[in-house]
mmCIF file as gemmi writes it, N, C-alpha and C atoms, coordinates in Angstrom:
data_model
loop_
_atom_site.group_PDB
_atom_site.id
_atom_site.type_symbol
_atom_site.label_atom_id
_atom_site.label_alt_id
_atom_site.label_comp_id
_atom_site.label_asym_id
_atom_site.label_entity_id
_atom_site.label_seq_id
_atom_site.pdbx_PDB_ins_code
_atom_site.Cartn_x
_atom_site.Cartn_y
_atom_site.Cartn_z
_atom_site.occupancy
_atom_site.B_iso_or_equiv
_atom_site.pdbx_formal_charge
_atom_site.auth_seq_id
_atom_site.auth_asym_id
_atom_site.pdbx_PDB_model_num
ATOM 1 N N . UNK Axp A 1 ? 0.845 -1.181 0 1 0 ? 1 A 1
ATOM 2 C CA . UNK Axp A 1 ? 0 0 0 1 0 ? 1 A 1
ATOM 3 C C . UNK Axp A 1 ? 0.886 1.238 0 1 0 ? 1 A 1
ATOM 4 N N . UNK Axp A 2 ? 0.35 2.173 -0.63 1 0 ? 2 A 1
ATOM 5 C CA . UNK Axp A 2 ? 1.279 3.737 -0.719 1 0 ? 2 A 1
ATOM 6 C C . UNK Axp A 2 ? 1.119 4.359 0.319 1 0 ? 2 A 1
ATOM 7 N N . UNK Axp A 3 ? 1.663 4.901 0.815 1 0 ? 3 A 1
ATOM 8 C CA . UNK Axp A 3 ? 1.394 6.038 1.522 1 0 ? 3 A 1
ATOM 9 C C . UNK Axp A 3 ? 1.494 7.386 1.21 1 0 ? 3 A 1
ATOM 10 N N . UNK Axp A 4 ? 0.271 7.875 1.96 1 0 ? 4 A 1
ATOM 11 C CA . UNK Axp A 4 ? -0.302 9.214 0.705 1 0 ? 4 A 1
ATOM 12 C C . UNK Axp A 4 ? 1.482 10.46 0.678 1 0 ? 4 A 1
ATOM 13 N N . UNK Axp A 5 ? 2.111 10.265 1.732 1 0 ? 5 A 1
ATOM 14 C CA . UNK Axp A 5 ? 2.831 11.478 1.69 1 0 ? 5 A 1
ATOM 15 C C . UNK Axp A 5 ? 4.098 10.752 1.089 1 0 ? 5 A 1
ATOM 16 N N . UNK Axp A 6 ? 4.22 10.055 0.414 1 0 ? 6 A 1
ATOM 17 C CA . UNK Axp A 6 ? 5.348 9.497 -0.263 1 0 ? 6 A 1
ATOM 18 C C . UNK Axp A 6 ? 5.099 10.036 -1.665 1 0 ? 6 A 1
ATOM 19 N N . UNK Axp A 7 ? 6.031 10.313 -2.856 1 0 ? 7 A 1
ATOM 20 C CA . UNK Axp A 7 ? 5.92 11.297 -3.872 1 0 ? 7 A 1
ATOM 21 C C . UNK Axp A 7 ? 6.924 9.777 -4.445 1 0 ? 7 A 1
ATOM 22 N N . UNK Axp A 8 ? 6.101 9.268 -5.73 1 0 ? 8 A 1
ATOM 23 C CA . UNK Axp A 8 ? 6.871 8.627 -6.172 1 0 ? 8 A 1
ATOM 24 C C . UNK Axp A 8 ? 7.581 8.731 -7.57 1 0 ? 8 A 1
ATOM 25 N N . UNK Axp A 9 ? 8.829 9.419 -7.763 1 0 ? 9 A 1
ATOM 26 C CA . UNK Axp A 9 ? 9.55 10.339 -8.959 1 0 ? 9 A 1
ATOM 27 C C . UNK Axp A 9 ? 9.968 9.059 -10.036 1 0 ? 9 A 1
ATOM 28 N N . UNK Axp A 10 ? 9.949 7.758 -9.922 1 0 ? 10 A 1
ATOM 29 C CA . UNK Axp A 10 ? 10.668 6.582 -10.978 1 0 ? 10 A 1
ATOM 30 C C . UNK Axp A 10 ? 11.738 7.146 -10.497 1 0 ? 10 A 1
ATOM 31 N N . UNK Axp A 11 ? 12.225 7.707 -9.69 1 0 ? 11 A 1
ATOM 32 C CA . UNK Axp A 11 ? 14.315 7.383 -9.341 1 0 ? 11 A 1
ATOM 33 C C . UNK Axp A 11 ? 13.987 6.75 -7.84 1 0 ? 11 A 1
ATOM 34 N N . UNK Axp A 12 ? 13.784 5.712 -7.626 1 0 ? 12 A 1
ATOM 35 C CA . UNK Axp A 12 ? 14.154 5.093 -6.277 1 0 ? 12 A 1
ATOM 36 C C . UNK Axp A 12 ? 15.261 5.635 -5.449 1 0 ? 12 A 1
ATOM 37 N N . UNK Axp A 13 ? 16.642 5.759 -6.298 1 0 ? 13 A 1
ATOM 38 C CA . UNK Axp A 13 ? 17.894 6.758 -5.274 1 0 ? 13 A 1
ATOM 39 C C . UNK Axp A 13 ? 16.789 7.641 -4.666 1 0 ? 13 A 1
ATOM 40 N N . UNK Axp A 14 ? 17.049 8.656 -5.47 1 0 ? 14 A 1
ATOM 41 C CA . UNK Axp A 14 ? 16.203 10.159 -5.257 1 0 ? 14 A 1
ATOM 42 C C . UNK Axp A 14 ? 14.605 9.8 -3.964 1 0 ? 14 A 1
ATOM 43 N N . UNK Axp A 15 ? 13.781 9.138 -4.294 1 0 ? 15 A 1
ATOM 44 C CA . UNK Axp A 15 ? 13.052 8.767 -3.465 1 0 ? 15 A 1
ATOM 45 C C . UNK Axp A 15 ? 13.076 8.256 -1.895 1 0 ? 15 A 1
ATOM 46 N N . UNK Axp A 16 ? 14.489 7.775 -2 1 0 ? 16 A 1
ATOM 47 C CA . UNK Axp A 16 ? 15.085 7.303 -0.801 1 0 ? 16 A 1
ATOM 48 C C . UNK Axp A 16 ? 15.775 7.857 -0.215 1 0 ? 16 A 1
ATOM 49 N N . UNK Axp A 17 ? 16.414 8.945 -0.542 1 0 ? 17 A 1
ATOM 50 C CA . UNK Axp A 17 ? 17.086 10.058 -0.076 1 0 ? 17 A 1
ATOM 51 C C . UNK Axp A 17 ? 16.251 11.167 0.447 1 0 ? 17 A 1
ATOM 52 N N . UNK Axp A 18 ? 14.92 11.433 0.03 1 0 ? 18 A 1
ATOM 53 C CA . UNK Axp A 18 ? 14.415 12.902 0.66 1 0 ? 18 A 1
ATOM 54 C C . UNK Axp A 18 ? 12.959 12.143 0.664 1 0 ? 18 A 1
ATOM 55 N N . UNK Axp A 19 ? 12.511 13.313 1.56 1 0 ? 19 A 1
ATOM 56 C CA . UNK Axp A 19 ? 11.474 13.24 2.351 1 0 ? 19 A 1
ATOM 57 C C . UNK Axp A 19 ? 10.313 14.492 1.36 1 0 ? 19 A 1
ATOM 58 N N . UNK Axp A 20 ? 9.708 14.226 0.748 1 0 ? 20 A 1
ATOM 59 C CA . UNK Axp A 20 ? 8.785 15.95 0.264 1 0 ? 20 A 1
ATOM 60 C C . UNK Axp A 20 ? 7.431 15.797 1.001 1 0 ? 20 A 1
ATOM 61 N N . UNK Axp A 21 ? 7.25 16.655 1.456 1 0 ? 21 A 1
ATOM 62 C CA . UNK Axp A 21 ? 6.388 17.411 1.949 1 0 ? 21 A 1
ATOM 63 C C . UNK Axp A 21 ? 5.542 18.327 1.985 1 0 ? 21 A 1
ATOM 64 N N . UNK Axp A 22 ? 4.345 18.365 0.979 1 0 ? 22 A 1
ATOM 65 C CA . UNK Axp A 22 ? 3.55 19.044 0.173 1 0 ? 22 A 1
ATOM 66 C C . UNK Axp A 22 ? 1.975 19.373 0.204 1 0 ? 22 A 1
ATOM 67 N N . UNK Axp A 23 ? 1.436 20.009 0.448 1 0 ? 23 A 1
ATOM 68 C CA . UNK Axp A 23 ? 0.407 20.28 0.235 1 0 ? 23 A 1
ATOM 69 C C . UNK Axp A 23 ? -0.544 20.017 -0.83 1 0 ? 23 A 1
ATOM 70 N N . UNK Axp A 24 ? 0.139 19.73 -2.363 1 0 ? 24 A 1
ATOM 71 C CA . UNK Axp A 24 ? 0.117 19.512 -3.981 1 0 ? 24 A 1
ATOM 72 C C . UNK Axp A 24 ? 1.107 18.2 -4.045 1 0 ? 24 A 1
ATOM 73 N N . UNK Axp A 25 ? 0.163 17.046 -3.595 1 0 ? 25 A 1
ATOM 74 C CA . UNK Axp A 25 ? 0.99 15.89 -4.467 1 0 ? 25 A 1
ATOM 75 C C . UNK Axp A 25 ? 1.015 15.669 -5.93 1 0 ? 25 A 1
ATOM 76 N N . UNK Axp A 26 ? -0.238 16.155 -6.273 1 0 ? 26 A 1
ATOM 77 C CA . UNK Axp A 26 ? -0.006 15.987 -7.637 1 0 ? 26 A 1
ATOM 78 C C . UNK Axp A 26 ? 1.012 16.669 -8.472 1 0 ? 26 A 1
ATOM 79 N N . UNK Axp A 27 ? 0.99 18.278 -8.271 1 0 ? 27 A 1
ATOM 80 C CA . UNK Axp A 27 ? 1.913 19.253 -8.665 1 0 ? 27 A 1
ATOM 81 C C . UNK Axp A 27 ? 3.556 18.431 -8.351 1 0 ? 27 A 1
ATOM 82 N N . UNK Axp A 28 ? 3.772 18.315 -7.282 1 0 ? 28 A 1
ATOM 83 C CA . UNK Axp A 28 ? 4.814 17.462 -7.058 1 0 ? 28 A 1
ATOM 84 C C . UNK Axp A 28 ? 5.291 16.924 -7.112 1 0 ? 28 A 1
ATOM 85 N N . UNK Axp A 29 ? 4.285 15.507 -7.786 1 0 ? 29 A 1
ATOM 86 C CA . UNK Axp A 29 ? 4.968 14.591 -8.535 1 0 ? 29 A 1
ATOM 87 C C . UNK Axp A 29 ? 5.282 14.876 -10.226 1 0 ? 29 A 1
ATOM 88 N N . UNK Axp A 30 ? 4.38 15.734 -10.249 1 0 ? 30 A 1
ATOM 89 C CA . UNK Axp A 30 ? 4.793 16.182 -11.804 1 0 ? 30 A 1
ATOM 90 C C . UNK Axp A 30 ? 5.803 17.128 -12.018 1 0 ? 30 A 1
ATOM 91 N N . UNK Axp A 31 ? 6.374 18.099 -11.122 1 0 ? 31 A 1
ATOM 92 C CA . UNK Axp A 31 ? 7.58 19.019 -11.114 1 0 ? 31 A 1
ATOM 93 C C . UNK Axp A 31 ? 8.891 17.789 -11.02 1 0 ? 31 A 1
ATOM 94 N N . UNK Axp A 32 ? 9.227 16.821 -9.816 1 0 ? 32 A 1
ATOM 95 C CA . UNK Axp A 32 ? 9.711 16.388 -9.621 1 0 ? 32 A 1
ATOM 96 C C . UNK Axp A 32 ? 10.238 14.822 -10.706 1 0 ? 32 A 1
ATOM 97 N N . UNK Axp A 33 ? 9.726 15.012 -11.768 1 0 ? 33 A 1
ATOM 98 C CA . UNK Axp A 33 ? 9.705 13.798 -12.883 1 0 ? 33 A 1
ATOM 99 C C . UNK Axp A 33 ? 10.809 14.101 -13.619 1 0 ? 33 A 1
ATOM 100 N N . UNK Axp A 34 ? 11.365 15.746 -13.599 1 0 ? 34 A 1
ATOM 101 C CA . UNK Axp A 34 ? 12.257 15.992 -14.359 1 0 ? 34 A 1
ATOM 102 C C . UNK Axp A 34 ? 13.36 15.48 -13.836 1 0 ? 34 A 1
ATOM 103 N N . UNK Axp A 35 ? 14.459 14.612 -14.624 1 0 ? 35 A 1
ATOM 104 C CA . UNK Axp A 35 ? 16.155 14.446 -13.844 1 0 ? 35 A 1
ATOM 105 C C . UNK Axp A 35 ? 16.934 15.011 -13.884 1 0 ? 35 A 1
ATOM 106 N N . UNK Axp A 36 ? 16.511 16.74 -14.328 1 0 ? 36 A 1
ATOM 107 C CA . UNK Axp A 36 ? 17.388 17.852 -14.399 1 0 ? 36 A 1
ATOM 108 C C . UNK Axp A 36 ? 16.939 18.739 -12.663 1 0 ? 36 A 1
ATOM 109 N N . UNK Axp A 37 ? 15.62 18.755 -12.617 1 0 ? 37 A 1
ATOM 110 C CA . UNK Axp A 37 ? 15.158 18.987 -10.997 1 0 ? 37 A 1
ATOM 111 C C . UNK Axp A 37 ? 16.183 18.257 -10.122 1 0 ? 37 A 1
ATOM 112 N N . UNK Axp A 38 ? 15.997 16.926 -10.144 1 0 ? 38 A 1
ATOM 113 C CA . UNK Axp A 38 ? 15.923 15.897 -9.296 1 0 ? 38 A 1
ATOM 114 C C . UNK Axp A 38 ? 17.59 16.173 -8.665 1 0 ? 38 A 1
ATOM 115 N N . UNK Axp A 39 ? 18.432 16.15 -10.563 1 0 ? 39 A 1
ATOM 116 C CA . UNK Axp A 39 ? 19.795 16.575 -10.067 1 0 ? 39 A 1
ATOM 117 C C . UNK Axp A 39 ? 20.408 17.947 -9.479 1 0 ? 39 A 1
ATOM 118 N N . UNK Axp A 40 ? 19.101 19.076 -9.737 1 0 ? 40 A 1
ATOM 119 C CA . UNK Axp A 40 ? 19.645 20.205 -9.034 1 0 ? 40 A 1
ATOM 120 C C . UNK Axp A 40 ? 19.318 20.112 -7.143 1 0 ? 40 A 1
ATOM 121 N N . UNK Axp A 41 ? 18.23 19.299 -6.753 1 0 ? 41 A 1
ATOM 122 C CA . UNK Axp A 41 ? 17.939 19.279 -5.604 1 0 ? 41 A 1
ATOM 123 C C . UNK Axp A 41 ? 19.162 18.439 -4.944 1 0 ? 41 A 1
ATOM 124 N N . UNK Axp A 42 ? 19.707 17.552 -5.804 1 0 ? 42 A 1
ATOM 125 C CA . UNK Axp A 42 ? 21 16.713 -4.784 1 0 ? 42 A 1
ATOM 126 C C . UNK Axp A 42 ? 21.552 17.664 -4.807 1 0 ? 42 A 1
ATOM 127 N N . UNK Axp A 43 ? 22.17 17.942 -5.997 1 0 ? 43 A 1
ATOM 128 C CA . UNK Axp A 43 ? 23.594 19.4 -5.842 1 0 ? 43 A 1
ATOM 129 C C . UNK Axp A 43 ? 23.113 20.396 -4.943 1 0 ? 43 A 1
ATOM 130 N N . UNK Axp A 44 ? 22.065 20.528 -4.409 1 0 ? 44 A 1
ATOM 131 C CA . UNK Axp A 44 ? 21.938 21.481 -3.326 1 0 ? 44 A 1
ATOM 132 C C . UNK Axp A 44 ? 22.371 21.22 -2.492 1 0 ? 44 A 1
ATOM 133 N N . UNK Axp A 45 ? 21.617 19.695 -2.193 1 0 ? 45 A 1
ATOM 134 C CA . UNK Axp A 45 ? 22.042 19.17 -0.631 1 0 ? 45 A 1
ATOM 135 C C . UNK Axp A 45 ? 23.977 18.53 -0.769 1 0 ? 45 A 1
ATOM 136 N N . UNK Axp A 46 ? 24.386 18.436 -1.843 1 0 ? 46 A 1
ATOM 137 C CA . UNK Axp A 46 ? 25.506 18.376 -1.77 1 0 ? 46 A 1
ATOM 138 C C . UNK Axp A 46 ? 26.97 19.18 -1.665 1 0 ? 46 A 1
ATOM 139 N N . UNK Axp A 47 ? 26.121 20.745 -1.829 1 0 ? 47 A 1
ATOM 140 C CA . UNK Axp A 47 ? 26.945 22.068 -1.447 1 0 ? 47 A 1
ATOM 141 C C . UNK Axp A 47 ? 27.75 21.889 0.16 1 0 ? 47 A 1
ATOM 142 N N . UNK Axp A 48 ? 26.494 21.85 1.06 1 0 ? 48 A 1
ATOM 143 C CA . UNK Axp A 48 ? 27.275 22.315 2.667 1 0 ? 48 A 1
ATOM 144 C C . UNK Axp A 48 ? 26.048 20.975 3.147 1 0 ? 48 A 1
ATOM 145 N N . UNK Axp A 49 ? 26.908 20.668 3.789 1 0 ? 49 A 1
ATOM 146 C CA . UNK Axp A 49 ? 25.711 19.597 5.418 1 0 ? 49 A 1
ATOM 147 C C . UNK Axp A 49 ? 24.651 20.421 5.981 1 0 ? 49 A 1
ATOM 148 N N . UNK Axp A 50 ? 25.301 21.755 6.274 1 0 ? 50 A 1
ATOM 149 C CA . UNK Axp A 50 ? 23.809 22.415 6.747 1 0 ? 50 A 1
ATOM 150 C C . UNK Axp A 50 ? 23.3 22.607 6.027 1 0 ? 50 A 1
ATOM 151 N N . UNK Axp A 51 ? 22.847 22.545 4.954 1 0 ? 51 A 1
ATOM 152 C CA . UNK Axp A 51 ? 21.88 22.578 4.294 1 0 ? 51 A 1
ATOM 153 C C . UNK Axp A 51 ? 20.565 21.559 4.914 1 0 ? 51 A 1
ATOM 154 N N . UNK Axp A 52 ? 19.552 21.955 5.135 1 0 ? 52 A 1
ATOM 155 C CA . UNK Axp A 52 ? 18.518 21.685 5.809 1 0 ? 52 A 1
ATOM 156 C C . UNK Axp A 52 ? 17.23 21.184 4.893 1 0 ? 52 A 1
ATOM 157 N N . UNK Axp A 53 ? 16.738 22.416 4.268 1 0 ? 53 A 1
ATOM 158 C CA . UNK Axp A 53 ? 15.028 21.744 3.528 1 0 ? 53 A 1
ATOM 159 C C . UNK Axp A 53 ? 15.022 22.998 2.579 1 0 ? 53 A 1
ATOM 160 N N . UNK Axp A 54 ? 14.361 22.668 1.216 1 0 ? 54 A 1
ATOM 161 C CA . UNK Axp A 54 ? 13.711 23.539 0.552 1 0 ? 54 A 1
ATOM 162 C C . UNK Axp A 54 ? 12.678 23.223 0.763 1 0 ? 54 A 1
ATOM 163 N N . UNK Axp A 55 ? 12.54 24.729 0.598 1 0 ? 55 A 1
ATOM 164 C CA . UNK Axp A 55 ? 10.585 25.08 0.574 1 0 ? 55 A 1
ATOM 165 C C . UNK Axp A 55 ? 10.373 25.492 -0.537 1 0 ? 55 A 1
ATOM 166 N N . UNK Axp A 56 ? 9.184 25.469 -1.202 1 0 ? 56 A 1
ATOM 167 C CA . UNK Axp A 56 ? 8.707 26.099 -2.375 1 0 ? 56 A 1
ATOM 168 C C . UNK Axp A 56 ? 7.244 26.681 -2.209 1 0 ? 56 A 1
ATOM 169 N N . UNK Axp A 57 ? 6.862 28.127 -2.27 1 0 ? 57 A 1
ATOM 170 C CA . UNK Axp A 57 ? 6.014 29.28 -1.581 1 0 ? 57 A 1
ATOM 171 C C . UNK Axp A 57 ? 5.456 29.494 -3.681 1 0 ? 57 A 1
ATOM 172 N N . UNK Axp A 58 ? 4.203 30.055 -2.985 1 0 ? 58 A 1
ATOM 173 C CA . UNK Axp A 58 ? 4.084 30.52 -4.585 1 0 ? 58 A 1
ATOM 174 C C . UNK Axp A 58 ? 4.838 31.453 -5.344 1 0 ? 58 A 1
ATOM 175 N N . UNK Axp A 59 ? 5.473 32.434 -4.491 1 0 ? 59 A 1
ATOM 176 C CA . UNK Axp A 59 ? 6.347 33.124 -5.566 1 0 ? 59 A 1
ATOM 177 C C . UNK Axp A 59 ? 7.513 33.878 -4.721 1 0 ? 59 A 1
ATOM 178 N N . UNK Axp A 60 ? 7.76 32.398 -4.306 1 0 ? 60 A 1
ATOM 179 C CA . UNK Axp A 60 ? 9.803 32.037 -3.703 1 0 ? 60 A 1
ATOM 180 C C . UNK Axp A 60 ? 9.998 31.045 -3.184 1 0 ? 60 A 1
ATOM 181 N N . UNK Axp A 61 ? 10.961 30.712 -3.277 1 0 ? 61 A 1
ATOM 182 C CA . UNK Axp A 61 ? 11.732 29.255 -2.765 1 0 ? 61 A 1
ATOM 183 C C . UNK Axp A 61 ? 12.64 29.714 -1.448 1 0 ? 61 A 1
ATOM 184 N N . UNK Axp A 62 ? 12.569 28.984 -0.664 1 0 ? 62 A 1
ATOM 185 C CA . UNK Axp A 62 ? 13.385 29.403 0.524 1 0 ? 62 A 1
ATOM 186 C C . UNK Axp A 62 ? 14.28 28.166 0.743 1 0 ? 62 A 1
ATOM 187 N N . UNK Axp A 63 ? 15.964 27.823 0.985 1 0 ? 63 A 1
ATOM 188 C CA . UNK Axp A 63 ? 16.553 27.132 1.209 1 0 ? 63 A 1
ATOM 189 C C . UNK Axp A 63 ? 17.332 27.612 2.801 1 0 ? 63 A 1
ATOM 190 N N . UNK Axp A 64 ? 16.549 26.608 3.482 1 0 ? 64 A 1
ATOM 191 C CA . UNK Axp A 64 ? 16.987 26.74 5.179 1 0 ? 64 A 1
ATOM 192 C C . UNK Axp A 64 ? 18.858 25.93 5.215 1 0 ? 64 A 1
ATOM 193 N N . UNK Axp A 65 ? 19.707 27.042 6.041 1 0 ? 65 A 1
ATOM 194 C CA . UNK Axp A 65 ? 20.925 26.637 6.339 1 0 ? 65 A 1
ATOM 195 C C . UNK Axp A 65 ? 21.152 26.542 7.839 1 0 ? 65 A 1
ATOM 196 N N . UNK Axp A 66 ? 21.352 25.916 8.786 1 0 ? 66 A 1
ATOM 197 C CA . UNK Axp A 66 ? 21.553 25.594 9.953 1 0 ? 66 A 1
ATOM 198 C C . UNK Axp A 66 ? 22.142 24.38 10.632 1 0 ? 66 A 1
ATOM 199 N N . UNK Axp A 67 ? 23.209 25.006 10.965 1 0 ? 67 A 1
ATOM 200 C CA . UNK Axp A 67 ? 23.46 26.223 11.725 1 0 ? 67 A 1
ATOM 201 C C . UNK Axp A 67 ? 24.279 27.322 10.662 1 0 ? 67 A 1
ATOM 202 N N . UNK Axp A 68 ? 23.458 28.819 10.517 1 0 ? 68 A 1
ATOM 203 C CA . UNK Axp A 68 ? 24.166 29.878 10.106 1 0 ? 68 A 1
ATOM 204 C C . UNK Axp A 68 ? 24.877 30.484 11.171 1 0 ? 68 A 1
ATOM 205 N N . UNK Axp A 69 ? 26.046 30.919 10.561 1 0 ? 69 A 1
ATOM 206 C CA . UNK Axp A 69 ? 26.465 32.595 11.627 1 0 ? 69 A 1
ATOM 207 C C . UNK Axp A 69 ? 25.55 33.445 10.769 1 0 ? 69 A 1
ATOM 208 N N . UNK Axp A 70 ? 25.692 34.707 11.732 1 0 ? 70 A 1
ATOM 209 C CA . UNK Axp A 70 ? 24.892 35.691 11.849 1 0 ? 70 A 1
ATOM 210 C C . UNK Axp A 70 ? 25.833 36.991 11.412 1 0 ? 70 A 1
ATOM 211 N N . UNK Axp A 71 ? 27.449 36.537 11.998 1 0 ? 71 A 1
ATOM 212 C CA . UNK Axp A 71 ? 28.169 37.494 11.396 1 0 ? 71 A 1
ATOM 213 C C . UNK Axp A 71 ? 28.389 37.592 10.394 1 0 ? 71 A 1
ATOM 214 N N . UNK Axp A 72 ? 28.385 39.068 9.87 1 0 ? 72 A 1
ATOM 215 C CA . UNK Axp A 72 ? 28.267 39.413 8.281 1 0 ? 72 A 1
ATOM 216 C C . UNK Axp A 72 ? 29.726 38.787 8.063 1 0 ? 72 A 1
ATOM 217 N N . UNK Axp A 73 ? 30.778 38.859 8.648 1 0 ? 73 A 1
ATOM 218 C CA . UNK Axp A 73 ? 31.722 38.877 8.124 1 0 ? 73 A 1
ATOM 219 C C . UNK Axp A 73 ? 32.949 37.652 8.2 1 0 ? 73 A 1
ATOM 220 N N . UNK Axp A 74 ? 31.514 36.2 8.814 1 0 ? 74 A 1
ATOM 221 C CA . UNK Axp A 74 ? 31.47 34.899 8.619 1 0 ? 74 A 1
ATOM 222 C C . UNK Axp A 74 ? 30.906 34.32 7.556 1 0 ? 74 A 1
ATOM 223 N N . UNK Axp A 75 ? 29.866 34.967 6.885 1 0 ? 75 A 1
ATOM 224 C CA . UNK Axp A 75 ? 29.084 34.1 5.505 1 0 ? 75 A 1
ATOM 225 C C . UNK Axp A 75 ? 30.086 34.078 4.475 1 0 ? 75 A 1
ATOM 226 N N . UNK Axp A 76 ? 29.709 32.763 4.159 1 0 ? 76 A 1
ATOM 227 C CA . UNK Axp A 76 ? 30.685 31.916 3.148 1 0 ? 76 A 1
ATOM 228 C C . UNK Axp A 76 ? 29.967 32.473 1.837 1 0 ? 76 A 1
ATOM 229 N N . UNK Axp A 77 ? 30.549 33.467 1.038 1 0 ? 77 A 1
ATOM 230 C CA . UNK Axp A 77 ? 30.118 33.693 -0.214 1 0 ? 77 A 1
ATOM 231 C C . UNK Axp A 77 ? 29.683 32.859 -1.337 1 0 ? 77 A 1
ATOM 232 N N . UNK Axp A 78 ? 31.024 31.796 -1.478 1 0 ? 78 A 1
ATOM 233 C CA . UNK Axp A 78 ? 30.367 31.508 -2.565 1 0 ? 78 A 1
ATOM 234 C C . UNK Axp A 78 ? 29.014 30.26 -1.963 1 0 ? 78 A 1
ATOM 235 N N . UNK Axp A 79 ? 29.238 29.691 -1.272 1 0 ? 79 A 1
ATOM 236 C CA . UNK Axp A 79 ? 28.124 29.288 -0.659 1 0 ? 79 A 1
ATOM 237 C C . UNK Axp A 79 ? 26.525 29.806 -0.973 1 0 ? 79 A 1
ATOM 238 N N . UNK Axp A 80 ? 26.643 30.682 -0.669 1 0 ? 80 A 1
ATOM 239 C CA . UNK Axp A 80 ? 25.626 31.873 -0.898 1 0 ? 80 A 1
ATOM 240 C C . UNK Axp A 80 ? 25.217 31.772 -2.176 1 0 ? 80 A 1
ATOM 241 N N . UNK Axp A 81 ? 26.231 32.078 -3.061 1 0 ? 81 A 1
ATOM 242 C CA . UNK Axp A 81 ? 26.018 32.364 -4.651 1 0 ? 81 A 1
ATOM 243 C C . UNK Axp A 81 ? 25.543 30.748 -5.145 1 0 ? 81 A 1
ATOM 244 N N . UNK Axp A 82 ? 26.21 29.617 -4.771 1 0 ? 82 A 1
ATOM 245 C CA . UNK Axp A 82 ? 26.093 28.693 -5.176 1 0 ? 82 A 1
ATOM 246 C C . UNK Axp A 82 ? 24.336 28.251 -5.422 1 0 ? 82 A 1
ATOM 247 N N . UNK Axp A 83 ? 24.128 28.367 -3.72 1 0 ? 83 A 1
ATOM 248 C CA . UNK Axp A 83 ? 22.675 27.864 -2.551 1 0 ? 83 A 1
ATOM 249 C C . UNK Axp A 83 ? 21.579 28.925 -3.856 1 0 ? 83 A 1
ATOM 250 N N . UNK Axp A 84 ? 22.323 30.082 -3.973 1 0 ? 84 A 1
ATOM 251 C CA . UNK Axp A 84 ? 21.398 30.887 -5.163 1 0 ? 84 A 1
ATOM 252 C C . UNK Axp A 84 ? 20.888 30.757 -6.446 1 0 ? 84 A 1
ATOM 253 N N . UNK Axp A 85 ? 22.301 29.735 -6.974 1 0 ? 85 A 1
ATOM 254 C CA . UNK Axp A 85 ? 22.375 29.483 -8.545 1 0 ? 85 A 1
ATOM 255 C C . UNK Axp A 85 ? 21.107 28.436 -8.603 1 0 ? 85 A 1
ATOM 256 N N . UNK Axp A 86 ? 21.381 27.666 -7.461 1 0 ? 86 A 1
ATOM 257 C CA . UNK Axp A 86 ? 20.369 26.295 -7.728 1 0 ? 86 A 1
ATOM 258 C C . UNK Axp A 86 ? 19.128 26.929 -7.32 1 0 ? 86 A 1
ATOM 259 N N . UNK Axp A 87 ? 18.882 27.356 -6.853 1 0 ? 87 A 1
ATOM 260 C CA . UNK Axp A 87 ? 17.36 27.715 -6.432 1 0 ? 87 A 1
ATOM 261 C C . UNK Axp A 87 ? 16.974 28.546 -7.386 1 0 ? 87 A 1
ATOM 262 N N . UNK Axp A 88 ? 17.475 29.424 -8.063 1 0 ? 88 A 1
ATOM 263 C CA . UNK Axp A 88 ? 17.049 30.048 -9.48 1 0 ? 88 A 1
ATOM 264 C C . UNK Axp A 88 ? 16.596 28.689 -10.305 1 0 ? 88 A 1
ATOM 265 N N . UNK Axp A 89 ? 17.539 27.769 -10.596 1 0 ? 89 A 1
ATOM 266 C CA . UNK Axp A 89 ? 17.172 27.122 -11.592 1 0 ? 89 A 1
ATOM 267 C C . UNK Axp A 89 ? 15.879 25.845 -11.411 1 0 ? 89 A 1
ATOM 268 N N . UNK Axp A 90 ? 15.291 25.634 -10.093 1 0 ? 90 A 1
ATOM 269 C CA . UNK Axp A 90 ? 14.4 25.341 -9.58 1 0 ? 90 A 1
ATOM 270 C C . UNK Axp A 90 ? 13.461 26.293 -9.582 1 0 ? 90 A 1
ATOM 271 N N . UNK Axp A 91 ? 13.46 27.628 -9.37 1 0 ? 91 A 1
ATOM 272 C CA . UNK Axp A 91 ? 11.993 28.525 -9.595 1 0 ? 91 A 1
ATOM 273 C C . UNK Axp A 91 ? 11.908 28.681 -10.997 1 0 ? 91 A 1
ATOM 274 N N . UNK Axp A 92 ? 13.045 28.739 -12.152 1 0 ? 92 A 1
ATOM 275 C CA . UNK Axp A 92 ? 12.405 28.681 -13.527 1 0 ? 92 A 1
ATOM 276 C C . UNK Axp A 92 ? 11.396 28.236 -13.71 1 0 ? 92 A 1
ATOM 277 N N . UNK Axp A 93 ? 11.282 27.026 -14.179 1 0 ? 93 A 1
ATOM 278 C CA . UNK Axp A 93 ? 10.269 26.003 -14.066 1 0 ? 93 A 1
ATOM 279 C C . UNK Axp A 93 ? 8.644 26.046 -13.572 1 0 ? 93 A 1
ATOM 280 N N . UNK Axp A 94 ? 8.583 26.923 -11.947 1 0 ? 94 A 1
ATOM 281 C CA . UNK Axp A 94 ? 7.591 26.54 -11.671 1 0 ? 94 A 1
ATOM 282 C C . UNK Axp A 94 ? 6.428 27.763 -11.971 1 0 ? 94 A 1
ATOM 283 N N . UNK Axp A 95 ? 5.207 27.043 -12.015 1 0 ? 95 A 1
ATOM 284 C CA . UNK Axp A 95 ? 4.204 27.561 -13.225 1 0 ? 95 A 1
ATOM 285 C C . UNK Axp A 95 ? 3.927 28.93 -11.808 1 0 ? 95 A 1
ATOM 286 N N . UNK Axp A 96 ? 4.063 29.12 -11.64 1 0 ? 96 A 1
ATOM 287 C CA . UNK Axp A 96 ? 3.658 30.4 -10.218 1 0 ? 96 A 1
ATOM 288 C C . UNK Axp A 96 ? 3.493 31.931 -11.025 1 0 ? 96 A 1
């Protein structure tokens, strides 16, 4: 039997690795079919360990890092730019 909050993408890796959490299973499983998505969401989580959860809002994506510093003049730039590049190329896509 399925269980309703399981999102099933045809990549078993990918399926077994993350957890989604959605309000829109359907939307979800149909964003998530692409293996150009699928590979930008690992390369996220494969930037830094803290890397935590994306969210996806109707019009922004939020990628949680924790533990952050707070000091300006501790943030890891390219980090930043990186955590940015991918989440651009994840909001292309979505119909919002």
């Amino acid at each position: 039997m399925e269980r309703a909050d399981i999102i099933n993408t045809s990549d078993p890796a990918f399926d077994d690795a993350y957890h989604i959490s959605t309000p829109n299973k359907d939307f979800a499983a149909a964003y998530l079919q692409s293996a150009g998505r699928r590979e930008l969401i690992d390369n996220l989580f494969l930037i830094d360990e803290n890397i935590r959860e994306i969210e996806f809002k109707p019009d922004w994506i939020s990628v949680m890092i924790s533990p952050c510093k707070m000091d300006i003049g501790a943030v890891d730039k390219p980090l930043v730019e990186n955590v940015l590049n991918i989440a651009a190329g994840l909001a292309r896509d979505l119909p919002y």
